[in-house]
C-alpha positions as CSV (number, residue, x, y, z in Angstrom):
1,X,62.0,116.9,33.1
2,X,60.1,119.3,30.9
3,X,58.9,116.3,28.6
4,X,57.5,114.6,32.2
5,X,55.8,117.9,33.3
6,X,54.2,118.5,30.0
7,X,52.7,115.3,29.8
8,X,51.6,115.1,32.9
9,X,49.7,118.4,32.3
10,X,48.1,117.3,29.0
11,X,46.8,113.9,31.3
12,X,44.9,115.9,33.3
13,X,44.0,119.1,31.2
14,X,43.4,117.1,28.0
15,X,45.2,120.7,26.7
16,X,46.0,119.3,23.0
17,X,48.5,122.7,23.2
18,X,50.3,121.0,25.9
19,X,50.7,117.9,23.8
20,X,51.9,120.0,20.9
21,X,54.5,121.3,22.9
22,X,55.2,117.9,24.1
23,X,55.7,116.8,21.2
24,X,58.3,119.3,19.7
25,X,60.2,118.7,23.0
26,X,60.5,115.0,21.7
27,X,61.6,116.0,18.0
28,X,64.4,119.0,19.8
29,X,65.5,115.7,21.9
30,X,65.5,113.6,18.7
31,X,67.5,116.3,16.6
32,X,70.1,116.4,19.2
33,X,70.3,113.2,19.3
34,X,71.0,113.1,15.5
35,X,73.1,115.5,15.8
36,X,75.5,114.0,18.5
37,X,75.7,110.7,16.3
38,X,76.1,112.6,13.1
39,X,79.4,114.3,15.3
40,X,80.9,111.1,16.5
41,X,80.8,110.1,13.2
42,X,82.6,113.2,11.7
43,X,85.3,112.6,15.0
44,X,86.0,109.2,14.4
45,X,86.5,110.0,10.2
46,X,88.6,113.1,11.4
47,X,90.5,110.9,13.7
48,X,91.3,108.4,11.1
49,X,92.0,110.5,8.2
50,X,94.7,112.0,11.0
51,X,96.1,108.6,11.8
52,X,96.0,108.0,7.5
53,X,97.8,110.9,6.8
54,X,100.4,110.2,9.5
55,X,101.5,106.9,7.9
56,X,101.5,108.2,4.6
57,X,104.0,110.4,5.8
58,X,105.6,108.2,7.2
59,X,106.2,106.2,4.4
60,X,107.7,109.2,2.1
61,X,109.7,110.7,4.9
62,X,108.2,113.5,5.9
């Protein structure tokens, strides 16, 4: 929402500010973005070092 309202101010103030601040609204989404993968990642490694150690012990009887 903020991303439409600042580019629809820079199209009609030609404010280069507002496009600026457009812009670093597009890297914060981008980071996030990043950052979400970068934690499913970490999950699903978490997740199978979990399911790994499990059936290691397991197999010497713990």
């Amino acid at each position: 929402m903020i991303k439409k309202i600042a580019w629809e101010t820079f199209k009609n103030t030609g404010d280069i500010n507002t496009f600026l601040e457009l812009k670093q609204i597009e890297n914060i989404e981008n980071n996030i973005k990043e950052i979400e993968n970068i934690q499913k990642i970490t999950n699903m490694n978490v997740s199978i070092n979990d399911k790994t150690n499990i059936i290691e012990d397991k197999k010497i009887g713990l």
